[in-house]
C-alpha positions, -999 to +999 in steps of 0.1 A: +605+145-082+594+109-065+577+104-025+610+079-013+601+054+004+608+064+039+640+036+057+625+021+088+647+019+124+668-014+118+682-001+088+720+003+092+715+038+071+697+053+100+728+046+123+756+062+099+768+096+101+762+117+067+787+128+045+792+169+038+779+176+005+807+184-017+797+193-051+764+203-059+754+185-092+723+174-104+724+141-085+721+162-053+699+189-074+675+154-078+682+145-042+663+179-026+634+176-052+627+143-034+632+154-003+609+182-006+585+163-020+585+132+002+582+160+031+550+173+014+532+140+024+506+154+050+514+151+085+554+154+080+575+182+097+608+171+082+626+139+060+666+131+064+686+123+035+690+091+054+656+083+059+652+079+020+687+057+023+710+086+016+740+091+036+740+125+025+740+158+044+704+172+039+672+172+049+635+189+041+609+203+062+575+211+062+562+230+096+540+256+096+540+267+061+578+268+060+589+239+031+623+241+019+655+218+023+692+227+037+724+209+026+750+207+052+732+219+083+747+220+115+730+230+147+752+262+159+727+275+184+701+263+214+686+281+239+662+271+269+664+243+291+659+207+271+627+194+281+604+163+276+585+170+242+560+142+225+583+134+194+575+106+171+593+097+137+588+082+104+613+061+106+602+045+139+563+042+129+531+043+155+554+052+184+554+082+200+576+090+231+592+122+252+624+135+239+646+161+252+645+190+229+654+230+234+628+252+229+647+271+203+674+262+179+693+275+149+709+254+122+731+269+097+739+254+059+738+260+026+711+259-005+712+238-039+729+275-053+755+269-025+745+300-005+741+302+033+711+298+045+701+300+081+673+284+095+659+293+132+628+294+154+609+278+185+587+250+192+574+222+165+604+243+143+632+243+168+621+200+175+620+193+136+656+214+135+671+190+162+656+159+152+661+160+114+702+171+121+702+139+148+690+118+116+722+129+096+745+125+128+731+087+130+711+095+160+669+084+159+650+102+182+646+064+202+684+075+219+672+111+235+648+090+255+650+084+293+668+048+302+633+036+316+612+047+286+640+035+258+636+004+275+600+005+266+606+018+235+626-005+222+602-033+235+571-020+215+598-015+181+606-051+185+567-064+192+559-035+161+543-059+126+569-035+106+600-044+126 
């Protein structure tokens, strides 16, 4: 198990939809062990395959107490009206902006054994659910924002000392 270096926004990585897992050998057995533990760095909610430069199907998440990973995950459920919620991400470092996010969402996928696994809840869970599944879609959390405040955004990525 190794803390990945986490891909910073620029990377074309970041931009590419995942792959679906396929088989689940010990390449994607090592994969997860990273994920999980580059997740256990303190002050992380979640880590997308891509993140670590995999354009893999998978991500880990740390929220609450809850650590664990998912292969395949696909958001099936939402509920509540989006709102503006103070999101920042790893990938896009020192900024931190309103996205739109539901207050509840459920993602469903599979485990490193290949059995369904369903992940759920509301709050900081339901925002790490969305945002992590964005990351393996090719979406950073820098295209939920408002037009006006993307615009700034994008301004304080390109003035940023790691851009």
């Amino acid at each position: 198990m190794t803390v990945r270096e986490i891909r910073l926004y620029g990377d074309p990585v970041l931009r590419t939809a995942c792959a679906e897992i396929g088989e689940i050998d010990e390449g994607v057995r090592a994969l997860v062990d990273d994920l999980i533990e580059t997740v256990r760095v303190p002050g992380r909610a979640g880590v997308a395959a891509p993140q670590i430069g995999v354009g893999l199907r998978a991500f880990s998440y740390n929220v609450d107490g809850r650590v664990g990973a998912i292969l395949n995950p696909r958001v099936v459920e939402v509920r509540g009206e989006a709102a503006p919620t103070g999101e920042g991400c790893l990938s896009v470092p020192g900024l931190w902006h309103d996205a739109l996010r539901h207050p509840y969402a459920r993602v469903e996928g599979i485990d490193v054994d290949g059995r369904p696994v369903i992940l759920e809840g509301e709050g900081l869970f339901a925002q790490m659910l969305q945002h992590e599944t964005d990351h393996l879609d090719g979406m950073v959390y820098l295209q939920r924002l408002p037009k006006d405040t993307r615009r700034i955004a994008m301004r304080e990525v390109r003035e940023s000392d790691w851009f």
